[in-house]
DRENGU-268273 format. One record per atom (N, C-alpha, C, O, CB): atom name; z, x, y. Coordinates in Angstrom, 3 decimals. Atoms other than C-alpha are relative to their C-alpha. Last residue first. Glycine has a CB too. Example, Ala and Ser with C-alpha at 12.3 -4.5 7.8 and 13.67 -1.06 7.14 Angstrom:
// residues 2
["N"; [-0.060; -0.820; -1.190]]
["CA"; [7.140; 13.670; -1.060]]
["C"; [0.730; -0.770; 1.090]]
["O"; [0.899; -0.261; 2.198]]
["CB"; [-1.415; 0.414; 0.462]]
["N"; [0.000; 0.890; -1.190]]
["CA"; [7.800; 12.300; -4.500]]
["C"; [0.000; 0.900; 1.200]]
["O"; [0.665; 1.936; 1.181]]
["CB"; [1.246; -0.992; 0.027]]
//
This chain:
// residues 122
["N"; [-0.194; -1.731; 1.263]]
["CA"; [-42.358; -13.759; -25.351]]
["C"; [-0.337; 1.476; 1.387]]
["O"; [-0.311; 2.659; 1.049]]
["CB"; [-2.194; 0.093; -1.974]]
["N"; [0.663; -0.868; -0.181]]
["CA"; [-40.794; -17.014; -23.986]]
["C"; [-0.160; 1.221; -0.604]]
["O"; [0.624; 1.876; -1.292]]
["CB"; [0.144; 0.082; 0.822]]
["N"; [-0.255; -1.539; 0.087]]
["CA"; [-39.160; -19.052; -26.325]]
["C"; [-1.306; 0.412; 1.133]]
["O"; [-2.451; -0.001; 0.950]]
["CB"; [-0.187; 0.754; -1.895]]
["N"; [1.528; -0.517; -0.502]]
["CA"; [-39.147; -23.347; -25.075]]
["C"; [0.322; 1.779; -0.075]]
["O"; [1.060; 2.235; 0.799]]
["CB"; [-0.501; -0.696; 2.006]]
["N"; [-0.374; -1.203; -0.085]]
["CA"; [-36.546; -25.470; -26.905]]
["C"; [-1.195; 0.833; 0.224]]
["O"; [-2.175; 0.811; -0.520]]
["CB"; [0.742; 0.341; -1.093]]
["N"; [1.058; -0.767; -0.063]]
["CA"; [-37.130; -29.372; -25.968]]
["C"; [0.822; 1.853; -0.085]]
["O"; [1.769; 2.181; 0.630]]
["CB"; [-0.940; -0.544; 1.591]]
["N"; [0.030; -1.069; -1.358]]
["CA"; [-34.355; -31.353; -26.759]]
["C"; [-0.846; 0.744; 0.090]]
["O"; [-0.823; 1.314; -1.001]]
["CB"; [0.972; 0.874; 0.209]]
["N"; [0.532; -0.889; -0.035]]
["CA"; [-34.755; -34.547; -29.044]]
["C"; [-0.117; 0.493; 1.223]]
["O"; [-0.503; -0.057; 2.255]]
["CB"; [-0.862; -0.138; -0.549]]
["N"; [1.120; 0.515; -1.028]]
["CA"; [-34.309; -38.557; -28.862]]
["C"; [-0.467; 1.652; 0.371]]
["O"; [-1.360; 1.714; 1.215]]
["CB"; [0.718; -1.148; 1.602]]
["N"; [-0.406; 0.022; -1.836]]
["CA"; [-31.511; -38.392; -31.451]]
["C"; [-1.480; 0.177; 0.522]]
["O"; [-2.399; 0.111; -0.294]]
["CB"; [1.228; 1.597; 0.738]]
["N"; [1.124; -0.924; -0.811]]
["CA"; [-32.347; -39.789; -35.183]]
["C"; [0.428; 0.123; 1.543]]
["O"; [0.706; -0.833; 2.266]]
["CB"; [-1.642; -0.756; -0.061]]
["N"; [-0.097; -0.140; -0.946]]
["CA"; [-30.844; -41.680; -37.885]]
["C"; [-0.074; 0.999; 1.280]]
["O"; [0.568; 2.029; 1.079]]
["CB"; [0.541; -0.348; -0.218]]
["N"; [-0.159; 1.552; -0.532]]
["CA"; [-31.836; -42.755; -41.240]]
["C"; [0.256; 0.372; 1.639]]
["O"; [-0.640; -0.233; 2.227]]
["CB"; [1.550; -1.010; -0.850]]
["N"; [-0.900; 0.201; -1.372]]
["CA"; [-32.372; -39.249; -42.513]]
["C"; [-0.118; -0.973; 0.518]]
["O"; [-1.231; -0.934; 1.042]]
["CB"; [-0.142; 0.777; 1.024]]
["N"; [-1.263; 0.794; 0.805]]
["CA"; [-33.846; -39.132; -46.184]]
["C"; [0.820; -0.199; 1.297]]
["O"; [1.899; -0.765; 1.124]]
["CB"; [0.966; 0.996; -1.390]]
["N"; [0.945; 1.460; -0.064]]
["CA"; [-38.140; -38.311; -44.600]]
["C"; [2.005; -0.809; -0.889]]
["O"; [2.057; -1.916; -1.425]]
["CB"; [-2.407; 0.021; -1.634]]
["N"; [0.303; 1.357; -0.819]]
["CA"; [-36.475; -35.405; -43.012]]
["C"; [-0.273; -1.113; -0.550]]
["O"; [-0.030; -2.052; 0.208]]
["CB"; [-0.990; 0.059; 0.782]]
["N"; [1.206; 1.201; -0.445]]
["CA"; [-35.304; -33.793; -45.919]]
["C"; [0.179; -0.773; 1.064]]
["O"; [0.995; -1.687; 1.188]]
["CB"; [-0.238; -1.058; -0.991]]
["N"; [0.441; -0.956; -1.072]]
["CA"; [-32.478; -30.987; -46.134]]
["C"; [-1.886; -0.906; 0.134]]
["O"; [-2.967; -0.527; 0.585]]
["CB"; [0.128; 2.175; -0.748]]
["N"; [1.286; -0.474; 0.470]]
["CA"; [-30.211; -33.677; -47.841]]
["C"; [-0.624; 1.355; 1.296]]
["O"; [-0.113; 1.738; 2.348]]
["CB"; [-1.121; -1.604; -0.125]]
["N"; [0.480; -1.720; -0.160]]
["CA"; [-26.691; -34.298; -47.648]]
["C"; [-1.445; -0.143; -0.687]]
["O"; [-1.703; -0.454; -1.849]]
["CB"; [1.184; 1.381; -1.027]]
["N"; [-0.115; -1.142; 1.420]]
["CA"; [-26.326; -38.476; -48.120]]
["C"; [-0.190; 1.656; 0.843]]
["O"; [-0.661; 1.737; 1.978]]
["CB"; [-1.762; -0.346; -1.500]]
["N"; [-1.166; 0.097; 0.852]]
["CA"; [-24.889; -40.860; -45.535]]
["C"; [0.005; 1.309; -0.865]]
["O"; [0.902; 2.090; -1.183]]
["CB"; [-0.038; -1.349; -0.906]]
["N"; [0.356; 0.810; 1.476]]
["CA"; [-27.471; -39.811; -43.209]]
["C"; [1.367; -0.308; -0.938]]
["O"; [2.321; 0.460; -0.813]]
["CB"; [-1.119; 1.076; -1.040]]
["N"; [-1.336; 0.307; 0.524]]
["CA"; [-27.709; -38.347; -39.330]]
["C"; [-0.350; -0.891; -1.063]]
["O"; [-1.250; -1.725; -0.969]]
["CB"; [1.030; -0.628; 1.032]]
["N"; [0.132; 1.350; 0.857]]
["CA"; [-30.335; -36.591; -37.423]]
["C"; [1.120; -0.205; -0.985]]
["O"; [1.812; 0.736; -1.375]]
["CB"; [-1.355; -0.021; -0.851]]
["N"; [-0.701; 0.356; 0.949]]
["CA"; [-30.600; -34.010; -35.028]]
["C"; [-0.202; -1.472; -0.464]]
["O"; [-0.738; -2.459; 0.038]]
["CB"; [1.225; 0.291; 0.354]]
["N"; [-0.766; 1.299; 0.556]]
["CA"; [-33.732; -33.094; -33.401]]
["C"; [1.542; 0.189; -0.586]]
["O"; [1.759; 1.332; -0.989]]
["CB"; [-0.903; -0.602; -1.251]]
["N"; [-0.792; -0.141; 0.893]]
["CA"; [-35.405; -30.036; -31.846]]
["C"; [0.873; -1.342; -0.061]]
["O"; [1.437; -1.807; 0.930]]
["CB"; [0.681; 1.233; 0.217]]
["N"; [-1.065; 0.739; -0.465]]
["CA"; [-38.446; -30.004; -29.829]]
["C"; [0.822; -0.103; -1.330]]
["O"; [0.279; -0.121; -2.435]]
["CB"; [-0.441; -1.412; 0.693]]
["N"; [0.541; 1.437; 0.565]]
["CA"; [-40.375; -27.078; -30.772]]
["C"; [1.245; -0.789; 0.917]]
["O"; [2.121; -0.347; 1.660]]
["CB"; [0.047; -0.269; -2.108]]
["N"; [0.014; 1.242; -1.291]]
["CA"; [-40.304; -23.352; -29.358]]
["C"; [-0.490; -1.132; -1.089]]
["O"; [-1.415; -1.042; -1.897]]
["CB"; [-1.384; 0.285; 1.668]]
["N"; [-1.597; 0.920; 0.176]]
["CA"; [-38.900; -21.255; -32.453]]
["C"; [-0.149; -0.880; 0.997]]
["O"; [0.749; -1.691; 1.219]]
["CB"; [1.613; 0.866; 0.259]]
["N"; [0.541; 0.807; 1.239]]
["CA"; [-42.511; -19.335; -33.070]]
["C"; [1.448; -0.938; 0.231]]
["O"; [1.622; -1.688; -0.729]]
["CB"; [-0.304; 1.020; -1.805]]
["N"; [1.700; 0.966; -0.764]]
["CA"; [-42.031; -17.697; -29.440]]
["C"; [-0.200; -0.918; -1.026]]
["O"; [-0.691; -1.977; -0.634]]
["CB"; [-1.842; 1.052; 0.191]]
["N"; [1.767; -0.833; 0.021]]
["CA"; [-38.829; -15.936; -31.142]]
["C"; [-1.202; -1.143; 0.622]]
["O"; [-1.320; -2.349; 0.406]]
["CB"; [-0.641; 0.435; -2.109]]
["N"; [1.139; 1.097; -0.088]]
["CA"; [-35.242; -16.459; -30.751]]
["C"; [-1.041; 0.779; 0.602]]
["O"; [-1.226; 1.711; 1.384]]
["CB"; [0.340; -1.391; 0.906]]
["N"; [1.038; -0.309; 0.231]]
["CA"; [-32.714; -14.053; -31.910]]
["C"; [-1.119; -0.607; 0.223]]
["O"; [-1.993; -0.376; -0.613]]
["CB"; [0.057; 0.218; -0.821]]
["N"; [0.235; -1.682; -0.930]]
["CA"; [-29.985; -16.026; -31.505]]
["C"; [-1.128; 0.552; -0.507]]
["O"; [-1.664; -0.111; -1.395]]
["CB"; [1.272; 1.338; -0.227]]
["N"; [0.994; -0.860; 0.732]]
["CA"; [-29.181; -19.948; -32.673]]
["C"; [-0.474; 1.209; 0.742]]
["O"; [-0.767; 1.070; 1.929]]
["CB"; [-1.195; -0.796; -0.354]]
["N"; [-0.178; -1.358; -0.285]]
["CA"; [-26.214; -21.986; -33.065]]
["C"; [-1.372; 0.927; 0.020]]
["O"; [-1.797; 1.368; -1.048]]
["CB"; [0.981; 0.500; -1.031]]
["N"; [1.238; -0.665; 0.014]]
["CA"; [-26.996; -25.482; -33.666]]
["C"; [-0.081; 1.142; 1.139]]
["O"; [-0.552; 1.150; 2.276]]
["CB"; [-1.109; -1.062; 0.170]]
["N"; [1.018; -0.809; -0.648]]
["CA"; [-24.060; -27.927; -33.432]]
["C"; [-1.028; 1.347; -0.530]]
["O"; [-0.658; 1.743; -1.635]]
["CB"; [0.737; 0.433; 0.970]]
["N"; [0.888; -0.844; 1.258]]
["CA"; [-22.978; -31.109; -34.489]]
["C"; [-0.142; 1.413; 0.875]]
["O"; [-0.341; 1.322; 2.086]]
["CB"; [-1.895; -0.841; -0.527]]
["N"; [0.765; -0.908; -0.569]]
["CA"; [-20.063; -33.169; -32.190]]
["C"; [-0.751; 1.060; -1.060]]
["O"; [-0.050; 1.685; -1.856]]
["CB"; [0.883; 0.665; 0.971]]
["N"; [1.462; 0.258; 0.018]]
["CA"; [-17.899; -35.470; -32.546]]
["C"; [-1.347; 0.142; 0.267]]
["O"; [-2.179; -0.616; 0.766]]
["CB"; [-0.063; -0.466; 0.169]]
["N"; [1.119; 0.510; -0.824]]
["CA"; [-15.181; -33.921; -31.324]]
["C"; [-1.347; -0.985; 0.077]]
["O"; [-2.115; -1.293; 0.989]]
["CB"; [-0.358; 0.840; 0.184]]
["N"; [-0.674; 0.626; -0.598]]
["CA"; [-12.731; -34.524; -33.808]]
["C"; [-0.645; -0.330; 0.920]]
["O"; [-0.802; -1.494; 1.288]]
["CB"; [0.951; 0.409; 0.207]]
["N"; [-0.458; 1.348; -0.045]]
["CA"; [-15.580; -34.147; -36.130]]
["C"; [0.881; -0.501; 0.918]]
["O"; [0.683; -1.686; 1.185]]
["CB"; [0.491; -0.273; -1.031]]
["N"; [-1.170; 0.139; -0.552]]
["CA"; [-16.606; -30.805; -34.978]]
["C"; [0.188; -1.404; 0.263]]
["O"; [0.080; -1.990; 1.341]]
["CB"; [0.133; 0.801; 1.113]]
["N"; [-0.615; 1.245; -0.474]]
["CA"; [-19.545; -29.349; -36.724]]
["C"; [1.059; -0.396; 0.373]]
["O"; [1.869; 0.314; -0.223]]
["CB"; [-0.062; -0.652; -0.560]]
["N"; [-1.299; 0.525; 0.396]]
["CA"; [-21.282; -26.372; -37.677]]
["C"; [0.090; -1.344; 0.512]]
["O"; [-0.885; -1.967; 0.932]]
["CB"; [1.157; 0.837; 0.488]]
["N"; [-0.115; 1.123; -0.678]]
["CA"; [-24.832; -24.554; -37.613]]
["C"; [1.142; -0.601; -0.635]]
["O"; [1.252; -0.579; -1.861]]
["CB"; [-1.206; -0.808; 0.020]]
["N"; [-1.224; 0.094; 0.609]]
["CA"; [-25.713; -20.908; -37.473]]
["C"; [0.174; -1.629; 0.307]]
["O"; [-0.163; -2.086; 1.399]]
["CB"; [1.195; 1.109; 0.642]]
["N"; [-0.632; 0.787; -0.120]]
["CA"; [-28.882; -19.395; -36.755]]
["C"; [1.432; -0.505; -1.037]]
["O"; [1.796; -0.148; -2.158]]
["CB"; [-0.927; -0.656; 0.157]]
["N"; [-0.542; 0.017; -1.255]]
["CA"; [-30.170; -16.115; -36.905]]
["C"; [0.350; -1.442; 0.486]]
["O"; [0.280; -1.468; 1.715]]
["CB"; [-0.931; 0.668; 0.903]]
["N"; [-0.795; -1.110; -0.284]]
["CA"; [-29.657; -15.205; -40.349]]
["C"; [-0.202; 0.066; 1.504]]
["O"; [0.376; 0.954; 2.131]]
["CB"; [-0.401; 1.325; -0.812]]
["N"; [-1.571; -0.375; 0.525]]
["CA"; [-31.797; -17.497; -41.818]]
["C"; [0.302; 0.908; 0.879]]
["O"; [-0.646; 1.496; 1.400]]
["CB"; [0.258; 0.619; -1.539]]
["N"; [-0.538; -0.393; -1.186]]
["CA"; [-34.503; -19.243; -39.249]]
["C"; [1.268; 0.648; -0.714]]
["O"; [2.362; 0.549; -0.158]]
["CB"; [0.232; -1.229; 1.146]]
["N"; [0.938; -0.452; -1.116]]
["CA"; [-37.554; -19.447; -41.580]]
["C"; [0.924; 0.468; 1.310]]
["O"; [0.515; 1.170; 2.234]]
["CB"; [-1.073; -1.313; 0.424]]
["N"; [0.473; -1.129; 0.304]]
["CA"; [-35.887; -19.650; -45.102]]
["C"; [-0.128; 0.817; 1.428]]
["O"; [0.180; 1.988; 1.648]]
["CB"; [-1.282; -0.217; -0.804]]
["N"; [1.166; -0.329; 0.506]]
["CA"; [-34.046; -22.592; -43.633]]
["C"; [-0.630; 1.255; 0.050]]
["O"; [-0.571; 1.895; 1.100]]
["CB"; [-0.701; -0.711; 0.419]]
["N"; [0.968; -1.101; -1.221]]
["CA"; [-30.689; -22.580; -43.514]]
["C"; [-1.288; -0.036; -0.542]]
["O"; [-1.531; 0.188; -1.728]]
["CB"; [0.468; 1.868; 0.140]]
["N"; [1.174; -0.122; 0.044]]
["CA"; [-28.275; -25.480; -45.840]]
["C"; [-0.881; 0.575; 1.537]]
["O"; [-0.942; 0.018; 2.634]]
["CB"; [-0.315; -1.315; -0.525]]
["N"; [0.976; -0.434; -1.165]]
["CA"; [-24.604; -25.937; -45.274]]
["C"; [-1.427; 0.573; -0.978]]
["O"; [-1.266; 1.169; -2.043]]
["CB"; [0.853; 1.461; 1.156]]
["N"; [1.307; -0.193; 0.488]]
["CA"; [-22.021; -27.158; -47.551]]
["C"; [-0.683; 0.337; 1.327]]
["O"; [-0.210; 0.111; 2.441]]
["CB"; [-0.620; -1.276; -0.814]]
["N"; [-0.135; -0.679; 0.461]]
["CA"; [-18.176; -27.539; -46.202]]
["C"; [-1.495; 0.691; -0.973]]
["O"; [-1.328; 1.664; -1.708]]
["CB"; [1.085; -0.465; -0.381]]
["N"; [0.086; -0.998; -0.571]]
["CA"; [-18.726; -29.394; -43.304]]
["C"; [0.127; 1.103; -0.718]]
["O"; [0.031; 2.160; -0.093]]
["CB"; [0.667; -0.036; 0.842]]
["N"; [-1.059; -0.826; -0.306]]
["CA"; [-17.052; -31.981; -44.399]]
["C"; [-0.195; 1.412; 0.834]]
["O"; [0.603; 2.077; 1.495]]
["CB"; [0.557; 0.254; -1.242]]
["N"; [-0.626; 0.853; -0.678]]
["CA"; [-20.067; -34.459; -43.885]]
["C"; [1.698; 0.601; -0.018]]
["O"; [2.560; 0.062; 0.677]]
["CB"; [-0.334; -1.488; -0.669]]
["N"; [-1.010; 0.915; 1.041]]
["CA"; [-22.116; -31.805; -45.486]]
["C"; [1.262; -0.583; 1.060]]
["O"; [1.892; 0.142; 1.830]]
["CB"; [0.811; 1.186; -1.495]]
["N"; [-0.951; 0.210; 0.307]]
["CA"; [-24.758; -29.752; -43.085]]
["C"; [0.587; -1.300; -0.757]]
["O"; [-0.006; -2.378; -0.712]]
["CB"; [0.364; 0.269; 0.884]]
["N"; [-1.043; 1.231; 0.126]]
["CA"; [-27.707; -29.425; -42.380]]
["C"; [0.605; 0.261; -0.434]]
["O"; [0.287; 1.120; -1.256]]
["CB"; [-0.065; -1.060; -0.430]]
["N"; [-0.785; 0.282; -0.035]]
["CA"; [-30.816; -26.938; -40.945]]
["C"; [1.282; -0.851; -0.590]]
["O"; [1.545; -1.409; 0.476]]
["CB"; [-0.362; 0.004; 0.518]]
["N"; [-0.684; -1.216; -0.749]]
["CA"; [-33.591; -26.127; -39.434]]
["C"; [1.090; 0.155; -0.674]]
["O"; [1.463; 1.311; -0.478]]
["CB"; [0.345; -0.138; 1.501]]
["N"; [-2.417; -0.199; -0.221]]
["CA"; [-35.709; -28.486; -41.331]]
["C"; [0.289; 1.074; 0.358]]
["O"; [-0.386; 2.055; 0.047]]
["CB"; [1.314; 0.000; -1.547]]
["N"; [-0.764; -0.984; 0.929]]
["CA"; [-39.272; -29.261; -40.067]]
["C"; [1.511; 0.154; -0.180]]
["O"; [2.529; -0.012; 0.491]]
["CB"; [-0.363; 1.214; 0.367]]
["N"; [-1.082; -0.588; -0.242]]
["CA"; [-41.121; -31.804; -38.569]]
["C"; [0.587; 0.843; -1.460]]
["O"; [0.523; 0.751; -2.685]]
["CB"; [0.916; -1.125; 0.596]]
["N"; [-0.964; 1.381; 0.534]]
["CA"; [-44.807; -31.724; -38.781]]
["C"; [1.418; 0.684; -0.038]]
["O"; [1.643; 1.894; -0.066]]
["CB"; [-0.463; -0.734; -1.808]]
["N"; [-1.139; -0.431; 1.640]]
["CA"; [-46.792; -29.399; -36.975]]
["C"; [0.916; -0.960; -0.515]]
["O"; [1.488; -1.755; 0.231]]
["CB"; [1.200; 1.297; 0.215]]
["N"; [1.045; -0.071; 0.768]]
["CA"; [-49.729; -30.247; -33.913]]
["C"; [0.736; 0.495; -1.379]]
["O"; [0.066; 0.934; -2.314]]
["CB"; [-1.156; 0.943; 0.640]]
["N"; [0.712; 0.582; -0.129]]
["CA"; [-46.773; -29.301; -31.232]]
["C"; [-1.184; 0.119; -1.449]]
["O"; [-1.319; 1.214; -1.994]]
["CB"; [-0.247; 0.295; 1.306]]
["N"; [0.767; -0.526; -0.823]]
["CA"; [-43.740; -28.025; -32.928]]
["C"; [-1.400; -1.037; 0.390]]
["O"; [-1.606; -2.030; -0.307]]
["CB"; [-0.296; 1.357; -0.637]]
["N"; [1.214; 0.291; -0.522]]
["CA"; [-41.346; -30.071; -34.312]]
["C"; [-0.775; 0.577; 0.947]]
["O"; [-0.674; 0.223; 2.121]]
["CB"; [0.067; -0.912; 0.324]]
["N"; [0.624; -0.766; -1.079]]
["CA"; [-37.775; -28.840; -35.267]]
["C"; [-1.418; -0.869; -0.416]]
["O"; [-1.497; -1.405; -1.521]]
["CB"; [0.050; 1.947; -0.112]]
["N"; [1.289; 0.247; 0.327]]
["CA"; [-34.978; -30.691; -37.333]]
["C"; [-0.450; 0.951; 1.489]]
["O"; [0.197; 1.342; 2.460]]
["CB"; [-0.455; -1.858; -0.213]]
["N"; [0.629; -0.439; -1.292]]
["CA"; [-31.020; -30.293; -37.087]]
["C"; [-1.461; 0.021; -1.045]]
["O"; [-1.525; 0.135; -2.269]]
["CB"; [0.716; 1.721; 0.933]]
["N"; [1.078; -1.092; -0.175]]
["CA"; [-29.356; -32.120; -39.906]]
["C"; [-0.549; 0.334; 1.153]]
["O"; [-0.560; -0.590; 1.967]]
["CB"; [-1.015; -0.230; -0.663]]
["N"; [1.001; 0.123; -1.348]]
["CA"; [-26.202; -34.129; -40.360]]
["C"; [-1.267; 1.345; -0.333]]
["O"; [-1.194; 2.365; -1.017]]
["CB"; [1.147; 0.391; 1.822]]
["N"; [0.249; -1.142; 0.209]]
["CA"; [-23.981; -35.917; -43.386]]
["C"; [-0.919; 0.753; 1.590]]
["O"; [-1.181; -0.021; 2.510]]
["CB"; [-0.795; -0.102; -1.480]]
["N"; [0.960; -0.505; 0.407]]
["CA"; [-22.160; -38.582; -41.939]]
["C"; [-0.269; 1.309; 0.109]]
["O"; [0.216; 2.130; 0.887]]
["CB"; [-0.742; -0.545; 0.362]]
["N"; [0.363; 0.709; 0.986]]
["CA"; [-19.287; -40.384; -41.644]]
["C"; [-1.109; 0.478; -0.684]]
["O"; [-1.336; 0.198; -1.861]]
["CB"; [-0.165; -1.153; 0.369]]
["N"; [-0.736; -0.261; 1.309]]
["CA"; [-17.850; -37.730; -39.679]]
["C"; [-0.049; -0.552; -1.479]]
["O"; [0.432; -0.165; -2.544]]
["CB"; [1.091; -0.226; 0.285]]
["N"; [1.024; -0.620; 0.568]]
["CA"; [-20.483; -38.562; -36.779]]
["C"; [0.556; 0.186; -1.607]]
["O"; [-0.139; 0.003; -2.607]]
["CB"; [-0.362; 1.395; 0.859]]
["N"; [-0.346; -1.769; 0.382]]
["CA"; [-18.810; -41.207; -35.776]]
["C"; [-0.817; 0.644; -0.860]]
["O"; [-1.512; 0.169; -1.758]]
["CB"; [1.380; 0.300; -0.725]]
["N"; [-0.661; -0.181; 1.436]]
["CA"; [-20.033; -44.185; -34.001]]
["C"; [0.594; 1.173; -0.486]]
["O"; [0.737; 2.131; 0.273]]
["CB"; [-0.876; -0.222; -0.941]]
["N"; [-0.750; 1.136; 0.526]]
["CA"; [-21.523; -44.352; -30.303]]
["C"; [0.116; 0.374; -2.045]]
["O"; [-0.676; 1.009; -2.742]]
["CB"; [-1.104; -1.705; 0.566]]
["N"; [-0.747; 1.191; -1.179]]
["CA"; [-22.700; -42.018; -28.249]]
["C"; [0.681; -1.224; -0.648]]
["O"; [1.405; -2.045; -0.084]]
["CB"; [-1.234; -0.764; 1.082]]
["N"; [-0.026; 1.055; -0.380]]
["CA"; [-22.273; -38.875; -30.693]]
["C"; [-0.122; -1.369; 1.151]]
["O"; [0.869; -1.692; 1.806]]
["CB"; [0.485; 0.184; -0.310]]
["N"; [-0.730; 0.714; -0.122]]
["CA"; [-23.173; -35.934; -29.873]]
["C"; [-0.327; -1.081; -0.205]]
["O"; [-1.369; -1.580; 0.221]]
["CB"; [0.429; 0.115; 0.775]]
["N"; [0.285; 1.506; 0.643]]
["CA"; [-25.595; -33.236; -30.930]]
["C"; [1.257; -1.041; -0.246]]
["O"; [1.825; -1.059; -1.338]]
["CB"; [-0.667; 0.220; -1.509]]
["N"; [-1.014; 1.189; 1.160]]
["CA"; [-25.188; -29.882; -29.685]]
["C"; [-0.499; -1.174; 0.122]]
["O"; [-1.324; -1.460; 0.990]]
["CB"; [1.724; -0.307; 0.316]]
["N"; [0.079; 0.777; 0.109]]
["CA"; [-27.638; -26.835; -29.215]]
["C"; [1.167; -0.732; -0.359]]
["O"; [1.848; -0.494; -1.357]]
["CB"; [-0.791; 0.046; -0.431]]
["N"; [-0.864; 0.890; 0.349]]
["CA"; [-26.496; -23.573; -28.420]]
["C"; [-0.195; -1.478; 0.233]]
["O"; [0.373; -1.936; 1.225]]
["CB"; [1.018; 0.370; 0.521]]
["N"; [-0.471; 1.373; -0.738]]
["CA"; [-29.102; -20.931; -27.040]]
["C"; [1.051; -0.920; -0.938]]
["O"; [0.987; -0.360; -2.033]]
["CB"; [-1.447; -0.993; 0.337]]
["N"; [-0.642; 1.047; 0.804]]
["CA"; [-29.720; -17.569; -27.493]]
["C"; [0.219; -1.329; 0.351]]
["O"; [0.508; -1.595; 1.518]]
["CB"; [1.082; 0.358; -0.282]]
["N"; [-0.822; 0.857; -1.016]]
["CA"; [-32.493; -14.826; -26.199]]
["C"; [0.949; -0.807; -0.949]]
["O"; [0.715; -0.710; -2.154]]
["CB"; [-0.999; -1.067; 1.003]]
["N"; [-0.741; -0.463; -0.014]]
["CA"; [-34.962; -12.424; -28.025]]
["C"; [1.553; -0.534; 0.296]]
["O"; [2.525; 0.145; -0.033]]
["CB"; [-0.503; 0.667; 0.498]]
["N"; [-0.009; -0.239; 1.672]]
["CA"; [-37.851; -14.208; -26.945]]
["C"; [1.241; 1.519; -0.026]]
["O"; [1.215; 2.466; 0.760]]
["CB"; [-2.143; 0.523; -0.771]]
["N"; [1.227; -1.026; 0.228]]
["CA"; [-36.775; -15.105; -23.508]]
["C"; [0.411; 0.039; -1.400]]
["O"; [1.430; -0.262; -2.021]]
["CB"; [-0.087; 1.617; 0.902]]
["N"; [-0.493; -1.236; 0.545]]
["CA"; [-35.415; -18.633; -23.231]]
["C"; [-0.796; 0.957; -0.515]]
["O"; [-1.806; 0.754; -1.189]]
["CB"; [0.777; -0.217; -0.881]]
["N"; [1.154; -1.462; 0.253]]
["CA"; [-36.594; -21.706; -21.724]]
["C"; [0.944; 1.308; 0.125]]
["O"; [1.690; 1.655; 1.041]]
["CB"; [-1.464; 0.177; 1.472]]
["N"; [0.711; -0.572; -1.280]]
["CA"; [-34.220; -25.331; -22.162]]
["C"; [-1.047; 1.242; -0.340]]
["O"; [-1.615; 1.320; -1.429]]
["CB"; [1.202; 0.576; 1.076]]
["N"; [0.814; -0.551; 0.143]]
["CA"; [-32.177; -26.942; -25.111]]
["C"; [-0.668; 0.215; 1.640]]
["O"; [-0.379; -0.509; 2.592]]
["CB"; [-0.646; -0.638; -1.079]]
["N"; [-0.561; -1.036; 0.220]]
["CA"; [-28.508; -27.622; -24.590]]
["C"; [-1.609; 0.574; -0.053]]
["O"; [-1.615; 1.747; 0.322]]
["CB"; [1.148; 0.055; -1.255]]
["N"; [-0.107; -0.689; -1.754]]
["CA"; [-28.380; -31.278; -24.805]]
["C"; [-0.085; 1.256; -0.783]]
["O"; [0.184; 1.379; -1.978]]
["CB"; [1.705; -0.251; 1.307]]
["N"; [-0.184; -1.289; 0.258]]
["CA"; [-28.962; -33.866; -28.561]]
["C"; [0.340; 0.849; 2.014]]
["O"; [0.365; 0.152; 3.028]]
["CB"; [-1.720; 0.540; -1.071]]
["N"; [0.379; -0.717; -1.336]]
["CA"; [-27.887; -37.303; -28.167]]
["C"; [0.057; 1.646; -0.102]]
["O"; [1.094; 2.307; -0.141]]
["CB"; [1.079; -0.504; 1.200]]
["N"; [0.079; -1.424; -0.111]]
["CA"; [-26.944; -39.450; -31.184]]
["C"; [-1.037; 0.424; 0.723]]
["O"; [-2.193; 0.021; 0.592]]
["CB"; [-0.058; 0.614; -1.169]]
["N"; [0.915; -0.052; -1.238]]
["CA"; [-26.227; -43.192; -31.314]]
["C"; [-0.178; 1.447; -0.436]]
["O"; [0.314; 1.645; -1.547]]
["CB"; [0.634; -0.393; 1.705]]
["N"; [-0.855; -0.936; -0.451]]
["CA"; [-24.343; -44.121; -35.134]]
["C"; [-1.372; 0.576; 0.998]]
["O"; [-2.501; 0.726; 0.531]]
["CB"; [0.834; 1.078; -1.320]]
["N"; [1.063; -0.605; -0.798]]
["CA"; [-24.653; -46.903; -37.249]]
["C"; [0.574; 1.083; 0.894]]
["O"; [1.780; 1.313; 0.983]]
["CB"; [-0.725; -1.063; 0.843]]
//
C-alpha cells in the first residue's frame, strides 16, 4: 500500500506556472506506476498525465501537451506535475494516484491522494 499527499496547488494568473508534487506518506512510490488526474466542477476525472514505475514511459494528455511535464524521483519519493502556460480551463482539483500497472485510466488506479485545488485566473 502506499499514503499519497499531493501540495503545490493554489491561484495562478492564466498564463502562470505551478509545480505540483505527490509524496509519499507511507510506502514507496517506486513500486508503482503513477498518474496525475484533474476534476473540474460538474466533469468527470480526467487524465493529465502518468508515468512508468521507471520513469521511462510517460503519457500527456491531448489537452495539456506541451505545457506540462511530469517526472519522478524515487529516491525522493516523490511524483511531480510540471505545468506552464495555464489557462482558466486548467482550474480542477488535481489528484495523483498510484497502480502496479501503467495505465492512463482512472477507473485502473488503486490508490489515490486527497487532491490540491489548482485555481487559473484569466
Amino acid at each position: 500500500q502506499v499514503q499519497l499527499v499531493e501540495s503545490g496547488g493554489g491561484l495562478v494568473q492564466a498564463g502562470g506556472s505551478l509545480r505540483l508534487s505527490c509524496a509519499a506518506a507511507s510506502g514507496r512510490i517506486s513500486n508503482y506506476a503513477m498518474g496525475w488526474f484533474r476534476q473540474a466542477p460538474g466533469k468527470e476525472r480526467e487524465i493529465v498525465g502518468a508515468i512508468s514505475r521507471s520513469g521511462g514511459n510517460t503519457y500527456i494528455a491531448d489537452s495539456v501537451e506541451g505545457r506540462i511535464a511530469i517526472s519522478r524521483d524515487n529516491a525522493k519519493n516523490t511524483v511531480y506535475l510540471e505545468m506552464n502556460g495555464l489557462k482558466p480551463e486548467d482550474t480542477a482539483v488535481y489528484y495523483c494516484a498510484a497502480d502496479l500497472l501503467y495505465s492512463n485510466s482512472p477507473d485502473a488506479y488503486e490508490y489515490w491522494g486527497q487532491g490540491t485545488q489548482v485555481t487559473v485566473s484569466s
